[in-house]
N, CA, C and O of each residue as an XYZ file, in Angstrom:
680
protein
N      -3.629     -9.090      1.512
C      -2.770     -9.930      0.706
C      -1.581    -10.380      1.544
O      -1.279     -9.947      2.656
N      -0.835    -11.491      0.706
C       0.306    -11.732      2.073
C       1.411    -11.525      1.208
O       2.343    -12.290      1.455
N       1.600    -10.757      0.298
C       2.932    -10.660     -0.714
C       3.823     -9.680      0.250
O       4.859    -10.192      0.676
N       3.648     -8.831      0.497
C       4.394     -7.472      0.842
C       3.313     -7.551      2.865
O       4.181     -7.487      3.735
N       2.498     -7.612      3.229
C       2.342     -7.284      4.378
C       3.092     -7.499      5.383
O       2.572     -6.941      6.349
N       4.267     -8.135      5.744
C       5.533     -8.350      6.661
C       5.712     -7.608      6.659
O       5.567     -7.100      7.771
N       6.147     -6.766      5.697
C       7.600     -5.699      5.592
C       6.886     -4.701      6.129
O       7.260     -3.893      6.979
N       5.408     -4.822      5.381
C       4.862     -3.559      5.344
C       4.131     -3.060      6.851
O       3.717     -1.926      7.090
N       4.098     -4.409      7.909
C       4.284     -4.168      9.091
C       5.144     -4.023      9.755
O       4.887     -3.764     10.931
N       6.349     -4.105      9.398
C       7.081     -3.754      9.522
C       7.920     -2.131      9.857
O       8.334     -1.626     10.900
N       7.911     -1.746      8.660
C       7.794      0.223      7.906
C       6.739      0.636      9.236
O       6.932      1.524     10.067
N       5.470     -0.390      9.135
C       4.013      0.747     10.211
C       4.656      0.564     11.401
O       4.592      1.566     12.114
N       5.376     -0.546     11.969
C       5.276     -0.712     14.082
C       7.091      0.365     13.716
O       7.247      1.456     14.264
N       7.818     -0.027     13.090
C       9.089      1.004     12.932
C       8.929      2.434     12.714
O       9.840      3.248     12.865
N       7.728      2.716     12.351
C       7.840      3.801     11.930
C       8.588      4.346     10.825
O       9.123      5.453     10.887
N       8.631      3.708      9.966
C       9.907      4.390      8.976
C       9.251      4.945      7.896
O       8.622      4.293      7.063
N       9.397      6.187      7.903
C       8.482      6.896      7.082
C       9.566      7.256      5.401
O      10.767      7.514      5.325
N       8.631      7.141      4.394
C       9.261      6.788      2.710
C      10.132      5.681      2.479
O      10.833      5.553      1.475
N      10.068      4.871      3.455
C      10.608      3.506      2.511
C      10.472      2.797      1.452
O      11.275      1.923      1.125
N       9.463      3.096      0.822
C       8.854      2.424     -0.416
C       8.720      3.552     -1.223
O       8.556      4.649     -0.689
N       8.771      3.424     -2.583
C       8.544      4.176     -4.022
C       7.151      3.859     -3.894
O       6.699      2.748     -3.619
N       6.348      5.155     -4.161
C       5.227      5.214     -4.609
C       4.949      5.107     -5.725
O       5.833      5.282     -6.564
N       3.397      4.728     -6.190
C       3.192      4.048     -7.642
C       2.834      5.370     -8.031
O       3.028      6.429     -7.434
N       2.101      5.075     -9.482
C       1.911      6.700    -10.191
C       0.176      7.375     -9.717
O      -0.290      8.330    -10.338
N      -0.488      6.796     -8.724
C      -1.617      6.610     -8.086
C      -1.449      7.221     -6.794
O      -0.460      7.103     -6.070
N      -2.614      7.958     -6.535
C      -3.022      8.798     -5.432
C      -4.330      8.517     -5.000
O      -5.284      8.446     -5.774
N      -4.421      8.309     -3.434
C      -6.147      8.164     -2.896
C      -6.926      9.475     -3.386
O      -6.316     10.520     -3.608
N      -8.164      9.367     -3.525
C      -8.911     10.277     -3.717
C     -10.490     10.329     -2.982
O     -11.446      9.725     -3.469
N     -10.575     11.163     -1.724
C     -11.940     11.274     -1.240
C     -13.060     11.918     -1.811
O     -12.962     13.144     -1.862
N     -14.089     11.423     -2.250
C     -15.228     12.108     -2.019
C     -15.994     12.790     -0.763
O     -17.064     12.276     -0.438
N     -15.621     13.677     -0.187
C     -15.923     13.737      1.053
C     -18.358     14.027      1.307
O     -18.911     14.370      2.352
N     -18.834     13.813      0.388
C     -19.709     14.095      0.252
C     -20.286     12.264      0.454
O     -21.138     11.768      1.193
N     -19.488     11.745     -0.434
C     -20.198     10.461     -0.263
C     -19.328      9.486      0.656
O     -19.637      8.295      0.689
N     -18.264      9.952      1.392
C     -18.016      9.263      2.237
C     -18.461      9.168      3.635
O     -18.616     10.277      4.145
N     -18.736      8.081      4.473
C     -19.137      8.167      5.003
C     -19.089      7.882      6.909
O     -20.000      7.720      7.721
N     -17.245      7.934      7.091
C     -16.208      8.431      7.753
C     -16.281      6.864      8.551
O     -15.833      6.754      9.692
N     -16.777      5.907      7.960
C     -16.687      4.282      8.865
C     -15.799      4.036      9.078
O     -15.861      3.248     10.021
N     -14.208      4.304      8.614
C     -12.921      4.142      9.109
C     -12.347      2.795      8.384
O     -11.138      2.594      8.508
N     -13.033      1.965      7.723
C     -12.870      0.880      6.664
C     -10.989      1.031      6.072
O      -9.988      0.376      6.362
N     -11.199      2.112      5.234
C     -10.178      2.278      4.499
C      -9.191      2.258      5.643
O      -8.701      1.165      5.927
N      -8.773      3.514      6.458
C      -8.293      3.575      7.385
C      -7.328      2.194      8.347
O      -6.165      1.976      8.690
N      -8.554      1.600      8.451
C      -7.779      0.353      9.230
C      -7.154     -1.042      7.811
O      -6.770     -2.191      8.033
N      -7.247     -0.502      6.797
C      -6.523     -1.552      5.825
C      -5.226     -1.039      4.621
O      -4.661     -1.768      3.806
N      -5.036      0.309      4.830
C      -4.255      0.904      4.643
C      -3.237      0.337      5.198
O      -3.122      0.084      6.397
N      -2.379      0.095      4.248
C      -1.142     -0.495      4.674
C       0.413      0.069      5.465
O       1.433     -0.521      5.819
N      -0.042      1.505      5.507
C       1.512      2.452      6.172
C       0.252      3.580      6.634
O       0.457      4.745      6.293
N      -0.727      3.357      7.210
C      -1.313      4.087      8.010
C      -1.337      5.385      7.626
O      -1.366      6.312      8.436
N      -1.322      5.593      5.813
C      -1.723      7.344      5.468
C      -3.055      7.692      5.405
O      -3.393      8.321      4.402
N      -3.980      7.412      6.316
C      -5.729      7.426      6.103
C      -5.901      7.867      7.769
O      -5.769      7.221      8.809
N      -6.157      8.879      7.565
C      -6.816      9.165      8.961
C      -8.599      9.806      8.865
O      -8.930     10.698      8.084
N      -9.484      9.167      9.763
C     -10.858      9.701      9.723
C     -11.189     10.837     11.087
O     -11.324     10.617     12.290
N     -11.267     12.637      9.952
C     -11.460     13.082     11.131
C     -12.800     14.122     10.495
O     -13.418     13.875      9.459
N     -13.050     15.357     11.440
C     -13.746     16.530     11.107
C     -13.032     17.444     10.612
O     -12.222     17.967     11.378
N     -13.093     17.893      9.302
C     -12.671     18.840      9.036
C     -13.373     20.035      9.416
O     -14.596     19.910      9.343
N     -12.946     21.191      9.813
C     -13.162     22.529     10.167
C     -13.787     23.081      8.794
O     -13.350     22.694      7.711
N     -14.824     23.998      8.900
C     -15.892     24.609      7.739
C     -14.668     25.946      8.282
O     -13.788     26.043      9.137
N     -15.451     27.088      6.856
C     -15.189     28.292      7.578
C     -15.014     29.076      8.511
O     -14.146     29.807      8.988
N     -16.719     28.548      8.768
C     -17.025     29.855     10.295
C     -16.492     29.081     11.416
O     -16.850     29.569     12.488
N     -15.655     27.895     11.552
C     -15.238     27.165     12.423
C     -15.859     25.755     13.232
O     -15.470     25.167     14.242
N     -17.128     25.488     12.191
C     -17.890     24.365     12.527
C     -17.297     23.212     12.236
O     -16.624     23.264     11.207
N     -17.318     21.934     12.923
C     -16.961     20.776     12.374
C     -18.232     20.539     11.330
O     -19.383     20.951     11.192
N     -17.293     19.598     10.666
C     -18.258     18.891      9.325
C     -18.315     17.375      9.716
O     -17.677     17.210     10.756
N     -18.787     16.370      9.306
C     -18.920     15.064      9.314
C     -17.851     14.196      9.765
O     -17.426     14.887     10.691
N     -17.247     13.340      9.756
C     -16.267     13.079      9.697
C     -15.988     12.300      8.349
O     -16.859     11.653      7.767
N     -14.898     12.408      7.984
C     -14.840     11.519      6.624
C     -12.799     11.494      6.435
O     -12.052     12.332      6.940
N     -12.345     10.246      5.551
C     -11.088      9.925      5.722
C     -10.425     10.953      4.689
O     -10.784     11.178      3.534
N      -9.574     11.405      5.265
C      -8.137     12.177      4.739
C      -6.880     11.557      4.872
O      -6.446     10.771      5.713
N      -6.215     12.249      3.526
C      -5.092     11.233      3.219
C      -3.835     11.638      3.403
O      -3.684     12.634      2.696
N      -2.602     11.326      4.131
C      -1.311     11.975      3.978
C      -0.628     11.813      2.722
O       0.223     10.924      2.718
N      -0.836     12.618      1.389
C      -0.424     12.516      0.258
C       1.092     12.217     -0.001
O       1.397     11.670     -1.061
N       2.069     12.551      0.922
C       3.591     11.966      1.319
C       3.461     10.663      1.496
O       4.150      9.909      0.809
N       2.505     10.120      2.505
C       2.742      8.386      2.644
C       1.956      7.468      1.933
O       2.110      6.247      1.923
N       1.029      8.178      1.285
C       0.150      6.907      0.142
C       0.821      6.807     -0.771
O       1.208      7.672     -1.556
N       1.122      5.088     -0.716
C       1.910      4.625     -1.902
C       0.402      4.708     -2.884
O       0.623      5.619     -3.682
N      -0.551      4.331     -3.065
C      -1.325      4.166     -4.138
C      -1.924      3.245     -4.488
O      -2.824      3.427     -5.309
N      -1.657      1.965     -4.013
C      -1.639      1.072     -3.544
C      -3.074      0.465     -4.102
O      -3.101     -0.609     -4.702
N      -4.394      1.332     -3.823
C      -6.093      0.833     -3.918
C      -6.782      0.042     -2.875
O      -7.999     -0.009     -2.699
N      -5.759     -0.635     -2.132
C      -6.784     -1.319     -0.841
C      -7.659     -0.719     -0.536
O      -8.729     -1.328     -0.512
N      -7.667      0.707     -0.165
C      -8.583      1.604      0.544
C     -10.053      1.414     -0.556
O     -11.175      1.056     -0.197
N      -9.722      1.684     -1.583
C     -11.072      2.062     -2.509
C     -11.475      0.437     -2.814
O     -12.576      0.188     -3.305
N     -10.723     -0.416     -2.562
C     -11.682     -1.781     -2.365
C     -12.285     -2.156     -1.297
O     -13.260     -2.854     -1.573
N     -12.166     -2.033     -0.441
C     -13.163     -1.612      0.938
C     -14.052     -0.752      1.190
O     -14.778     -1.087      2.125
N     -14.340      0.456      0.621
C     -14.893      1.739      0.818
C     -16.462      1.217      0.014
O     -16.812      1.342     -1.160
N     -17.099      0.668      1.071
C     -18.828      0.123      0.523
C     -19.430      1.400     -0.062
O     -20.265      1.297     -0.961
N     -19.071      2.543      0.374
C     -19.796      4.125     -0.410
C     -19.664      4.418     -1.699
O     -20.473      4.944     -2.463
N     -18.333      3.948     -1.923
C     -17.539      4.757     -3.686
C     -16.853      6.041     -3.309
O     -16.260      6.449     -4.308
N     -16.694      6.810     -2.335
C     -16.139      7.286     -2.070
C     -14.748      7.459     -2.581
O     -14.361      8.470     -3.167
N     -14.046      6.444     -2.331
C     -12.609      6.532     -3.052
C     -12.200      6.228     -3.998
O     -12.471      5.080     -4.350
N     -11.604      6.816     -4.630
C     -11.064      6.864     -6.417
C      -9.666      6.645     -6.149
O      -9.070      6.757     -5.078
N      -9.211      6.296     -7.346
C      -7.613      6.273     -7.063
C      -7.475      7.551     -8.374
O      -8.141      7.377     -9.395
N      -6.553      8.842     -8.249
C      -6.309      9.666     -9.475
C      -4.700      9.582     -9.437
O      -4.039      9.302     -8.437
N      -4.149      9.909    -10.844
C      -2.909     10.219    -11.357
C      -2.216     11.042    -10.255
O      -3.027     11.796     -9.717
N      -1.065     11.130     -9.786
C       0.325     11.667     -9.204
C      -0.097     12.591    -10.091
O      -0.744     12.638    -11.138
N       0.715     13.627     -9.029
C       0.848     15.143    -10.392
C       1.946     15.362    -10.831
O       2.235     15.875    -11.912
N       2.765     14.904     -9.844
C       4.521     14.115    -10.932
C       4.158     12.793    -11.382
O       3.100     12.346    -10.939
N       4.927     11.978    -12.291
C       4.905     11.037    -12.672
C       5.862     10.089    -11.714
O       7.045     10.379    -11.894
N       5.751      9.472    -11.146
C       6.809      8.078    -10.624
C       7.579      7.366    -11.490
O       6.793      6.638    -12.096
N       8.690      7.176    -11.882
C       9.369      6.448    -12.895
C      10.038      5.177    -11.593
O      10.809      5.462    -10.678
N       9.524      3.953    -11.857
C      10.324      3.189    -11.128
C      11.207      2.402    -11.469
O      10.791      1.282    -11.766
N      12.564      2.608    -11.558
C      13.536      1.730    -11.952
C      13.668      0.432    -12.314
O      13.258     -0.579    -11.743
N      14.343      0.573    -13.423
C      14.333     -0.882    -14.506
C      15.187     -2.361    -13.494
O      14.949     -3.508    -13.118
N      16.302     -1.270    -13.446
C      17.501     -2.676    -13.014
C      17.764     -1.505    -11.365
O      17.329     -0.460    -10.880
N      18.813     -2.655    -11.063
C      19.561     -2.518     -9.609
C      20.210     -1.084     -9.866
O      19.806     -0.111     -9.228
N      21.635     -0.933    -11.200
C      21.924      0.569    -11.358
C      21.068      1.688    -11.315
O      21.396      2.735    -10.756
N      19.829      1.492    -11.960
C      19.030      3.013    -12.242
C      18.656      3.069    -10.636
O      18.590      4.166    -10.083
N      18.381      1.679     -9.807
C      17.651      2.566     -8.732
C      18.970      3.303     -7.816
O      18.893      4.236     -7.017
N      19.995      2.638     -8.184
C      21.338      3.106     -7.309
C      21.423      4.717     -7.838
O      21.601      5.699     -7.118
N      21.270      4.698     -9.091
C      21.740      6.496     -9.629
C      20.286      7.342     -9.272
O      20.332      8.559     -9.092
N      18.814      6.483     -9.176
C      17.855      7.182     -8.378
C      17.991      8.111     -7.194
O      17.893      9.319     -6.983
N      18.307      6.820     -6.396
C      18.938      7.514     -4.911
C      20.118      8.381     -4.808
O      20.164      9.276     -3.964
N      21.262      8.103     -5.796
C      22.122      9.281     -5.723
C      21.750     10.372     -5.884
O      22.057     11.333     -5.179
N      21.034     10.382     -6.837
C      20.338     11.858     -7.400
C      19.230     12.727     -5.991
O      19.063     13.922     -5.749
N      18.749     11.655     -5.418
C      17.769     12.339     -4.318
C      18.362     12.401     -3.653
O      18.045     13.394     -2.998
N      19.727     11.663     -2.992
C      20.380     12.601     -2.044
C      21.562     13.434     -2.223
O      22.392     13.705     -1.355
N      21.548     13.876     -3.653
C      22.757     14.632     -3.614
C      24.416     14.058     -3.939
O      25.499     14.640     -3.885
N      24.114     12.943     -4.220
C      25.367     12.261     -4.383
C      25.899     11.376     -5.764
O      26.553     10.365     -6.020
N      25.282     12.286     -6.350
C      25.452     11.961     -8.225
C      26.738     11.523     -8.184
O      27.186     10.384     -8.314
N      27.513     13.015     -7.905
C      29.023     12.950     -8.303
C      29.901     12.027     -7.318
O      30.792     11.424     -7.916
N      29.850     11.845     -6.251
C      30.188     10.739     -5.863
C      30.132      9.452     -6.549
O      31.095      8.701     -6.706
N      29.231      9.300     -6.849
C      28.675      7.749     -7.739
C      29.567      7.964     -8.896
O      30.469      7.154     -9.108
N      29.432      8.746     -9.482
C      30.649      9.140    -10.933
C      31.508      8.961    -10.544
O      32.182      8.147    -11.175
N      32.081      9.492     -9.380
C      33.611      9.807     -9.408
C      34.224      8.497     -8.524
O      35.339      7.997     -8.675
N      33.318      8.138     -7.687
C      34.217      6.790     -7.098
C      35.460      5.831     -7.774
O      36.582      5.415     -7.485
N      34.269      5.769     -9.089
C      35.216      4.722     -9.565
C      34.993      4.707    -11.049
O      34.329      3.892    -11.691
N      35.776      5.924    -11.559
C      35.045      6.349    -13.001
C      35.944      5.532    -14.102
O      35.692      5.460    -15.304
N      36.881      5.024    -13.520
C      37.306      3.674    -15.139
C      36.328      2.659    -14.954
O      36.244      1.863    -15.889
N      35.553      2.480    -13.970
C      34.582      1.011    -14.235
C      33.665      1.420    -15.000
O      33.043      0.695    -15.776
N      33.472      2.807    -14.824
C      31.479      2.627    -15.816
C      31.728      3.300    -17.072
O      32.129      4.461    -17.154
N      31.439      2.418    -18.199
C      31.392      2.448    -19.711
C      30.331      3.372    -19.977
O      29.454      3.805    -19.229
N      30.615      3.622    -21.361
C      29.768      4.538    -21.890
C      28.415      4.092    -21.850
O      27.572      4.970    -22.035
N      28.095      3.169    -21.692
C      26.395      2.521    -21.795
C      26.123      3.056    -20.038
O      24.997      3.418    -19.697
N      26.945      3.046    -19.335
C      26.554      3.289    -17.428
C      25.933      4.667    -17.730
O      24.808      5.076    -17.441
N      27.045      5.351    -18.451
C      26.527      7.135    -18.602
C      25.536      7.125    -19.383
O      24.726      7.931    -18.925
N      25.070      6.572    -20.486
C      24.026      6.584    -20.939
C      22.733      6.032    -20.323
O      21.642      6.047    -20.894
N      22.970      5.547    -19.099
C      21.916      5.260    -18.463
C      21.803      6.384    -17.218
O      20.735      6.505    -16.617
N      22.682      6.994    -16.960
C      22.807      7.925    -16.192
C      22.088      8.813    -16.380
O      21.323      9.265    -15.528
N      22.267      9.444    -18.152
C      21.392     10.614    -18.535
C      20.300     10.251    -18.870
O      19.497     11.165    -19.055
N      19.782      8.776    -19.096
C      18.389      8.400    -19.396
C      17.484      8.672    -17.861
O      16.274      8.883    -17.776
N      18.237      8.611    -17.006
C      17.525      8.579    -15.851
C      17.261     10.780    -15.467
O      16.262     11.454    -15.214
N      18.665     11.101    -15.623
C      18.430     12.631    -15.458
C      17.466     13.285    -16.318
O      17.177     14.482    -16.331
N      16.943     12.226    -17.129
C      15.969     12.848    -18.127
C      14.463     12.408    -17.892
O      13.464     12.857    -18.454
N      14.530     11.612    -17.113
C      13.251     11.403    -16.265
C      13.326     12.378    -14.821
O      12.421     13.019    -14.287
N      13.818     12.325    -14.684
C      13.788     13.428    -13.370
C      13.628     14.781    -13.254
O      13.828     15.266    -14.367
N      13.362     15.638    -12.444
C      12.473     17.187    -12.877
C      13.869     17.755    -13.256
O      14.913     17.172    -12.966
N      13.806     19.070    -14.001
C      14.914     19.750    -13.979
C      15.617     20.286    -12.612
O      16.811     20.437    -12.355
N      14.484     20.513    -11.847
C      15.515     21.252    -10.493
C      16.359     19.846    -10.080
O      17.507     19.928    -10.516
N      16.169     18.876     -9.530
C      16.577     18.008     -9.313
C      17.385     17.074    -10.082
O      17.809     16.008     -9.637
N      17.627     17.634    -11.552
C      18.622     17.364    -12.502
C      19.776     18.176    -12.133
O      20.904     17.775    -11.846
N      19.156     19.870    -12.198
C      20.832     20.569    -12.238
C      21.054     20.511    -10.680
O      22.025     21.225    -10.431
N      20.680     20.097     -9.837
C      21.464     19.987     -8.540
C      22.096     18.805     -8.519
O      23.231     18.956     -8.068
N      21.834     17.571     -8.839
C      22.499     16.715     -8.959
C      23.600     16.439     -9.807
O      24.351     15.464     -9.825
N      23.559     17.844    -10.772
C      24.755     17.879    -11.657
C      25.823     18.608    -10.971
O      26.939     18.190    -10.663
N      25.274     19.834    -10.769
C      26.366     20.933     -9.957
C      27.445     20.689     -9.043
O      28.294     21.533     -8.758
N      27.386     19.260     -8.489
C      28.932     19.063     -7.998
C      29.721     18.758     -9.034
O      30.921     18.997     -8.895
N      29.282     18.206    -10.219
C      30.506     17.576    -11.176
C      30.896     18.774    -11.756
O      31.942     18.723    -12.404
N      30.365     19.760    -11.693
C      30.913     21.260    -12.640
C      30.961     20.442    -14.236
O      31.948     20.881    -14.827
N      30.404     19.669    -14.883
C      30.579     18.704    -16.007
C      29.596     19.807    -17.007
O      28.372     19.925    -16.958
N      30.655     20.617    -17.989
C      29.956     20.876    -19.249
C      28.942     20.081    -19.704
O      27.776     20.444    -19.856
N      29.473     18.794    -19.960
C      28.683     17.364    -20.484
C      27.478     17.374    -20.416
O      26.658     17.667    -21.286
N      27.289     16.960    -19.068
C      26.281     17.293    -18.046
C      25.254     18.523    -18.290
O      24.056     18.312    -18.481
N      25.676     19.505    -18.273
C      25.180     20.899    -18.549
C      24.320     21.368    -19.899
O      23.329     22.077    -20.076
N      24.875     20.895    -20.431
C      24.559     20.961    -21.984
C      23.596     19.925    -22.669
O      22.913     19.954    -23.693
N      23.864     18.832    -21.506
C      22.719     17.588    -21.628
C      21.238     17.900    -20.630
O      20.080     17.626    -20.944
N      21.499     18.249    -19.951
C      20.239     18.971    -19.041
C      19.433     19.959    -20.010
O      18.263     19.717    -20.306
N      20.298     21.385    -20.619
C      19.364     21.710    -21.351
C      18.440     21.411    -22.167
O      17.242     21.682    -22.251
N      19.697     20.376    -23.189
C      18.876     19.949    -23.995
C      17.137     19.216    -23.786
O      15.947     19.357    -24.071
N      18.038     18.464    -23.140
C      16.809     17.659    -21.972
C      15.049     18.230    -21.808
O      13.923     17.882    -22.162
N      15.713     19.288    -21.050
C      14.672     20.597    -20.314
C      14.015     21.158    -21.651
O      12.939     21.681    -21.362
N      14.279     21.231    -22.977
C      13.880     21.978    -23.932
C      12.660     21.310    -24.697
O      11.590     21.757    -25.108
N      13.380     19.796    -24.728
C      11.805     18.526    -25.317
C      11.025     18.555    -23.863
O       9.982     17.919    -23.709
C-alpha cells in the first residue's frame, strides 16, 4: 500500500524500534502448515517476521517456518495476505490496545508510559478544567492498574487514589 509505507521505511532503515501503537491484533503461525518461503517476512512492514529452525527437544532442528517478534508486530495482516499456505491468522492482543480519541488522550497516554502524569497535571494546573480531568481518569481507567497507581504516585492525590480503586474493583 502507499498510505503509511514512507514512514514505515523509514522506522525499518532508522531503526526505531515502538514508534507506532499497535492495533488490538497479533500474527499467528501455524508452524505445521507453514511452509518457511519467507513471503510474509519480506512484506512485513517493521521487519517483526523472521524465518528460522526452531530447536526440538533433543536439540534437532525442525523445518524452517516464520516467527514473530510479538514487541514489534503492529498487527497490521499483510503477512497473512501473502502467506499462499494459511498458515497465518491474525489473533486478539492479550491486553487490549485502546488508541486515542483526540491529540490530549494521546498526550496523557504517553505521560502515563513514561512516568510523567504529574508533570502534565502540575505544569499548568489553572488551564485544565474539570472535563481535562475527566478525561484524564477516563484514560487511567483504560489502562492496567499497575500502570495506573504508578502514574498516580507522584501526585500523592487522594483523588486519584480513591479513583483507581474504584476503577480496579468494576
Amino acid at each position: 500500500c502507499s498510505c503509511c509505507c514512507s514512514l514505515l521505511n523509514a522506522i525499518r532503515t532508522c531503526n526505531i524500534k515502538h514508534a507506532i501503537k499497535t492495533s488490538n491484533w497479533i500474527m499467528s503461525v501455524n508452524t505445521e502448515q507453514c511452509k518457511g518461503c519467507g513471503k510474509c517476512s519480506q512484506v512485513c512492514p517493521v521487519n517483526a517476521i523472521d524465518i528460522k529452525s526452531p530447536i526440538n527437544t533433543d536439540g534437532t532442528n525442525t523445518h524452517k517456518t516464520a516467527q514473530v517478534d510479538e514487541t514489534l508486530c503492529l498487527g497490521c495482516g499483510v503477512c497473512a495476505t501473502v502467506c499462499k499456505s494459511g498458515a497465518i491468522s491474525m489473533k486478539p492482543r492479550p491486553q487490549r490496545v485502546f488508541p486515542p480519541e483526540t491529540a490530549f488522550d494521546r498526550m496523557v497516554q504517553r505521560a502515563i508510559e513514561r512516568g510523567k502524569l504529574a508533570d502534565l497535571i502540575l505544569e499548568n494546573p489553572e488551564k485544565l478544567s474539570y472535563r481535562a480531568f475527566a478525561r484524564i481518569l477516563s484514560i487511567l481507567e483504560k489502562t492496567t492498574p499497575g500502570k495506573a497507581l504508578l502514574a498516580i504516585k507522584p501526585l500523592q492525590s487522594i483523588f486519584f487514589q480513591q479513583a483507581i480503586k474504584i476503577l480496579s474493583k468494576t
